[in-house]
N, C-alpha and C positions, 0 to 999 in steps of 0.2 A: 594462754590467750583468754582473755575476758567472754563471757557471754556476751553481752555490747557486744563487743570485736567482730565475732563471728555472726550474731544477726546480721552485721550493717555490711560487710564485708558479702554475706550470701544476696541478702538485697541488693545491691550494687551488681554484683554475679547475675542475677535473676532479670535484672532490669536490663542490663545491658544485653543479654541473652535475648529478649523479646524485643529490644530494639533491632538487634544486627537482623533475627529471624523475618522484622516486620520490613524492614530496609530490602529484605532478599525477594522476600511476596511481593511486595510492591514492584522492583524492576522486572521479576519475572512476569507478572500482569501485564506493565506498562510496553515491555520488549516485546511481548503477541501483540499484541494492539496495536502497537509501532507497523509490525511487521506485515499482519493483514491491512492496516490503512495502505501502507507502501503498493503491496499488491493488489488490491483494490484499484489505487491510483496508476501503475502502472498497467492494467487491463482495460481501464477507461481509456488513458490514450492510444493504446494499439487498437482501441473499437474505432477510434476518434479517425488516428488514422488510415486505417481500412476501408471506413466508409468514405472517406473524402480522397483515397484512389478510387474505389469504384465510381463516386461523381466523376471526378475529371475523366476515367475511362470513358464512361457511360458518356458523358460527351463529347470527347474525342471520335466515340462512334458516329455521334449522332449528326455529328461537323460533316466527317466526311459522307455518311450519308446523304446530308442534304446536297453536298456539293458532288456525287455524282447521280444521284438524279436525276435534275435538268437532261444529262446530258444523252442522245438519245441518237442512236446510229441511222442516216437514211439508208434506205431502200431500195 
């Protein structure tokens, strides 16, 4: 095999080498990043809704609260 040969043949080796390696970095970044946004976004809506059962609770109490009030036993 030629000198040629074996440069262009290790280049090509080498290149493609730090492509697949750069292609691997990159999904592995890209797959944490994915993964904490997800979970970020899914902690947002379970705050989202917990705090919007505690309103409707909190005023569910506050309903029947007002409505036994008024009401007041004679004597």
């Amino acid at each position: 095999m030629k000198l040629q040969t074996k440069l262009l043949v290790s280049s090509i080796a080498l290149s493609v080498t730090c492509v697949i390696a750069s292609c691997l970095t990159l999904g592995w970044l890209t797959t944490g990043e994915a993964k904490r946004l997800l979970l970020q976004n899914v902690e947002n809506q379970l705050v989202a809704s917990r705090n919007q059962t505690a309103k409707q609770v909190e005023d569910y109490f506050n309903t029947i609260t007002a409505g036994i009030m008024p009401v007041k036993r004679p004597r």
